[in-house]
N, C-alpha and C positions, 0 to 999 in steps of 0.2 A: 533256504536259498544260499549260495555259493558266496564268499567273500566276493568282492569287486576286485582285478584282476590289478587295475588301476584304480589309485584313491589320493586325487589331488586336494587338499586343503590350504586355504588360506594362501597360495602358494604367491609368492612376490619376488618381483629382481629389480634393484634399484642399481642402473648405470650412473657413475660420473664422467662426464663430459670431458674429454682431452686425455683422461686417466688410463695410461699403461703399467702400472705398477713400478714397484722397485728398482733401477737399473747400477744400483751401487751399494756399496754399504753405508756411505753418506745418508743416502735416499730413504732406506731401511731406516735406519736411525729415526731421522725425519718421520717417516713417517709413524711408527714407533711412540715417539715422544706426542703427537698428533692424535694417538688413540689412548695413551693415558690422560691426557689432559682433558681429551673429550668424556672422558669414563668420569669425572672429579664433578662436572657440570651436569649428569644428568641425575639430579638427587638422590645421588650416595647410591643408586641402582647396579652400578658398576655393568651398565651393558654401554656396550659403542651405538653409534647412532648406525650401520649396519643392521643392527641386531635386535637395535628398538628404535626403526627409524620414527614412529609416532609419536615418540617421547622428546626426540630432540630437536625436531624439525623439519622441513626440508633442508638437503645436502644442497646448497651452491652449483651449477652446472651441472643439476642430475636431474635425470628421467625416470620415471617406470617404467619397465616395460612390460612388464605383467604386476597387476596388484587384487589382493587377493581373488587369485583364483580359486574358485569351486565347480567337482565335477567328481561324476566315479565310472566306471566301464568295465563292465561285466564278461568273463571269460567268453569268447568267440564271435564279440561286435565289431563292426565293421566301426570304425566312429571316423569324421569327418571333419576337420577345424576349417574355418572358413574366415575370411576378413580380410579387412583392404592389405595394403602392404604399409607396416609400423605398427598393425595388430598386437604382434608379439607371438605369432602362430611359431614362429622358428625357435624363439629363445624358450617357447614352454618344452619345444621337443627335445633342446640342448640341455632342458634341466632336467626331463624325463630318462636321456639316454644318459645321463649322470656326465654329461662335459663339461655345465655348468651350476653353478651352487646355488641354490636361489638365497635371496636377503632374508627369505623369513617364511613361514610354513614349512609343509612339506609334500614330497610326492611319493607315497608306497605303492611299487610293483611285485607285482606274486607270482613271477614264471621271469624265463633267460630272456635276453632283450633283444635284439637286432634292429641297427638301426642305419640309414639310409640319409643322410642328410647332408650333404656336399659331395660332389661326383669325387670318388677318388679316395673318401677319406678312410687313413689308415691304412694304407697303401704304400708301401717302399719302391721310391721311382726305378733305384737300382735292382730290386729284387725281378726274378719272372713270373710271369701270371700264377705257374703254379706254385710259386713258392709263396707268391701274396695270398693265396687260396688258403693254404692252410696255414700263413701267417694270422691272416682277419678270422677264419674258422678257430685257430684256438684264442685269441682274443674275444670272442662270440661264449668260451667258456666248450667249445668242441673237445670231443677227442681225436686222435689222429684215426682211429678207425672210421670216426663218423664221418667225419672229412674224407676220407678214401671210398667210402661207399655212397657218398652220394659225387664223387667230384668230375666223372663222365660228364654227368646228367647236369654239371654246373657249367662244365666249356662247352656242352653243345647249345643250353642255353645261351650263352654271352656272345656263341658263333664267332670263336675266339681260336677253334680248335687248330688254325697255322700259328697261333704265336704266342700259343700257351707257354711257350720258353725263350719268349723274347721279353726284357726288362719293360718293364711297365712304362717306363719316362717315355721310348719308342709310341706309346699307346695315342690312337686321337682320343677326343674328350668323349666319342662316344663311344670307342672300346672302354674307356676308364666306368663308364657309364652302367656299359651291359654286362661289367664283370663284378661290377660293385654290386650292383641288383642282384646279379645271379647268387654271388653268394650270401648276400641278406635272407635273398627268399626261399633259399633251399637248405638252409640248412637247420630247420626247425627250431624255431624261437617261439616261446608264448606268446610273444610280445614284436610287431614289427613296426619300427616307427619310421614315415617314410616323409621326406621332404620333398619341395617342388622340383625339385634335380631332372625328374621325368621329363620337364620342358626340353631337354637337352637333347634327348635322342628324337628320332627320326619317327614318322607317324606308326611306321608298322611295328617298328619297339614299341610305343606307346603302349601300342594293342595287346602287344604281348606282356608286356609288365601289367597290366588292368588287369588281363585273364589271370595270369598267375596272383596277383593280388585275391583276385574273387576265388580260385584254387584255394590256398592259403585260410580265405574267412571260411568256406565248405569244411576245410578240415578240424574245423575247430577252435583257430586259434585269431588275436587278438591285434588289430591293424587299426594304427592312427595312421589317416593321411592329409597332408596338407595341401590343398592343390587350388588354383585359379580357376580350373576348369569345372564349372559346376555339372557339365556331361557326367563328368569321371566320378564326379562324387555322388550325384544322382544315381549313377548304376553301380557304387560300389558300396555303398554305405546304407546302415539303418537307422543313425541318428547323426547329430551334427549339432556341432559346438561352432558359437559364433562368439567371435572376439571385438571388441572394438578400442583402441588405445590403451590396451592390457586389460582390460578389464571384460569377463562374462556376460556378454547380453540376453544369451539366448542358449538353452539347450532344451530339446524335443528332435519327433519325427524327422526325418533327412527334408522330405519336400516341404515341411511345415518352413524349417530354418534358412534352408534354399532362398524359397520364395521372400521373406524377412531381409534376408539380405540383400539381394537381388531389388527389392523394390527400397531402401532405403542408399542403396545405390546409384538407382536411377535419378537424373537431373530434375531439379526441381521444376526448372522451368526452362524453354530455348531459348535462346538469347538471340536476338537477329543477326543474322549473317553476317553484316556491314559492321558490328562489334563484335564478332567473334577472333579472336587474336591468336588462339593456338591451332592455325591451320598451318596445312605444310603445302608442298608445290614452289615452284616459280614466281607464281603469281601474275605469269602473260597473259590468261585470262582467270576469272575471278565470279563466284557465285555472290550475286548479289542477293535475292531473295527465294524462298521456296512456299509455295500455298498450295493445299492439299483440300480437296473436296470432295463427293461424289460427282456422277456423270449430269446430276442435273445443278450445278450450282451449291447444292448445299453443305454442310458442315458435318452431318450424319455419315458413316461408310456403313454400312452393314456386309454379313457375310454371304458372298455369293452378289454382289451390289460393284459397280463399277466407279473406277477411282482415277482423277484426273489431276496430275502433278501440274502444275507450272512455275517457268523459273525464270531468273533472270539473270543475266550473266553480263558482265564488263569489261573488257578491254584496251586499251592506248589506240588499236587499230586493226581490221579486217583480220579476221582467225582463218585458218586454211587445218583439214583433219582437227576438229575438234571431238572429242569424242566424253559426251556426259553417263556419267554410270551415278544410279542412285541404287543402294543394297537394302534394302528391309529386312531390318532385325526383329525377334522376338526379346519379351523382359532377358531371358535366360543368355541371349547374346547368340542366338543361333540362329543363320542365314535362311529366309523364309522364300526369296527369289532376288532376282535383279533388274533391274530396267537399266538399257544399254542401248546407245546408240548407233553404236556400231553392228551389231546383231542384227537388228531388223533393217538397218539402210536408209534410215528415215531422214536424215537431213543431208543436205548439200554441202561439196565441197567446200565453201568457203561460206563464212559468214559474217555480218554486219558485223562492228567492233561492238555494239552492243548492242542487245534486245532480248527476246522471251521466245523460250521454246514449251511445246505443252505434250504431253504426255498421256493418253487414256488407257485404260487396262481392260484387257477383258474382265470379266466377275471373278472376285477373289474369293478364292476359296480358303479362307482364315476365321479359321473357329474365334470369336469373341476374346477381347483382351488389348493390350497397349503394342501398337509397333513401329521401331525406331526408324531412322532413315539416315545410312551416313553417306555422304556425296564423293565421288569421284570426278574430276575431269582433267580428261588430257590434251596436250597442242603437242599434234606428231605425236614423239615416243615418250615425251618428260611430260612429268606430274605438273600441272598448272596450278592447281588449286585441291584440297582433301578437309572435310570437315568431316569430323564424327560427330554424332547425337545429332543432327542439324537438322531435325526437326521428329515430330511425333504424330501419330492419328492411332485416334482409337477405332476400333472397329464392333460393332456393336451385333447384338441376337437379331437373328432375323430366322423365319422358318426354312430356313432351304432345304429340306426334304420335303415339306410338307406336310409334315407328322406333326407339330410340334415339339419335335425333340430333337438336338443338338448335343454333340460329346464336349468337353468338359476341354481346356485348353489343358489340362495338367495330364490329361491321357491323350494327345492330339495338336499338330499345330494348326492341321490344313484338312478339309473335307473335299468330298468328290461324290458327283453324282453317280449314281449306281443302282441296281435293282436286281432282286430277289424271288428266285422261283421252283418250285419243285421240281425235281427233275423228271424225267419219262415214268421210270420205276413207280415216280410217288403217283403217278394218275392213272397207273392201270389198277383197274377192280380189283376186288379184295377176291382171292380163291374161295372156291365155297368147299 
């Protein structure tokens, strides 16, 4: 079997808190006299507490932000780092693209690196597009020939081709964007390490950076990407590294570590309305409570089973255009439908300063599993009131085909009735 492309060991970064380095020769000194006298206290080892932070303690004012990590990635995987934000997903790929030094282990890469981790970086504001091109292409370890033969196919990607000769500082954030990418991704590296940068551009970049991303892993070669969106990394990846407080919790399958994450994500529990504090809006009127049932009372929803929201809502005095939107999420965070008031016409212009509105659905077609509910409402055109998470129901197996068989929520969010029949062809006689 093939060495591992990437081979993370033990790998660790220990920040101090306030710590800019040196800014004099005073400073230097200082700190100088600072590392030999720490060297004298860790029994006669002669390592600094950097170097052996286990030995001498915790540093005063300092964090980890990765500690040991362990992990390896084998020539032409898709891999996938996931975790909240203060994970350490950015500082492992600063220490991978060698910007940053880690405290202690190590990371060996086995092919050229290109990396992707702040819009712009390495970039001369003065320079023009194409002299940054093959400025970043030979710091990538290019040659000017390679650089010249793929560098068409790099401004048409970036859709840069009017100003490929105008100084980069002129650039918005998402030309800095699509020409930084462009040239990461074209210009053949073993190794592509890409950061959440992508939130940056616009959805059909997105799409475009994915594809060329999934291009890239077809051909062979070897792609960490860090991203929020578990969409992107569900369809771009075959395994996934989950991070939590620098530390490795989990590495397997993409959907295995997804799901892991995603449900340890999830709120433990709702909190009532009426204490819920990080809501945004005005607040002219105000979501008092929300209760979720089936169509006959009950606490059960099944699939294909009708579901009756009611709510309650509070104001100073009589609302005129109120308008309530409730969004049902799935665990993954992806929008299942909407209930809207405005859509269907269902209530009257003005309303009592406070009371209950109720909600029935037709039969939901939601394959088995947990799903979220975040609240909208509006007075006139400004935000009144906005909770997220603000409330949950599970939806449970029921036979809605018939069959007793139902698809799986990991292949599926929503089913639909439908039927199945041979066509004309299949019911003429068989020739003799």
């Amino acid at each position: 079997m093939d060495k591992p492309i990437i081979e993370v060991q033990n790998l660790s970064k220990l920040y101090t808190l306030g710590s800019i380095g040196a800014t004099s020769l005073r400073e230097s000194a200082e700190m100088l006299w600072a590392a030999v006298t720490r060297k004298k206290r860790v029994n006669g080892t002669g390592l600094t507490a950097r170097f052996a932070p286990e030995q001498v303690g915790p540093v005063p004012h300092s964090f980890w932000a990765l500690r040991d990590v362990n992990f390896t990635v084998q020539p032409g995987e898709v891999i996938g780092l996931i975790g909240q934000n203060g994970a350490g997903k950015s500082t492992l790929l600063k220490i991978l693209s060698r910007i940053t030094e880690p405290t202690k282990g190590r990371a060996v890469l086995r092919g050229r690196v290109a990396s992707l981790l702040e819009v712009g970086t390495g970039f001369h504001p003065e320079l023009s597009g194409r002299d940054n091109i093959y400025l970043n292409g030979a710091i990538l370890g290019m040659k000017h020939a390679e650089i010249a033969r793929k560098f068409d196919e790099i401004v048409s990607f970036a859709e840069v081709e009017d100003f490929v000769d105008t100084p980069v500082k002129r650039y918005s954030s998402g030309m800095h964007l699509r020409l930084a990418f462009a040239v990461a991704a074209h210009l053949e590296p073993e190794i592509l390490l890409v950061d959440e940068v992508l939130a940056v551009g616009d959805a059909t970049f997105q799409k475009k950076c994915l594809g060329k991303m999934g291009d890239v892993a077809r051909q062979g070669r070897t792609v960490l990407v860090v991203s929020h969106n578990m969409a992107s990394i569900l369809s771009l990846c075959q395994r996934a590294v989950m991070l939590k407080y620098g530390t490795v919790l989990k590495v397997g399958p993409v959907q295995e570590i997804v799901h892991a994450y995603l449900e340890g994500s999830k709120p433990e529990e709702v909190v009532a309305l009426s204490d819920r504090h990080d809501r945004e809006g005005d607040g002219s009127v105000r979501y008092e409570s929300i209760a979720i049932e089936n169509a006959d009372g009950g606490s059960i929803i099944r699939t294909g089973g009708r579901c009756r929201v009611t709510i309650r809502y509070k104001s100073d005095k009589p609302v005129r255009q109120t308008r309530f939107l409730l969004t049902i999420y799935d665990l993954t965070h992806v929008s299942l439908f909407q209930l809207d008031t405005e859509a269907t016409g269902g209530l009257p212009e003005v309303l009592p300063a406070e009371g209950t509105i109720v909600c029935e659905t037709e039969p939901l077609p939601i394959t088995p599993g947990r799903c979220y509910i975040n609240l909208d409402l509006m007075h006139g055109h400004q935000m009144a009131d906005r909770i997220t998470y603000a409330a949950y129901f599970d939806v449970e197996v029921d036979d809605f085909y018939g069959t007793g068989k139902l698809p799986k929520r990991e292949w599926t969010m929503t089913v639909i009735k439908h039927r199945w029949a041979p066509g004309a062809e299949a019911a003429l006689p068989a020739a003799r």
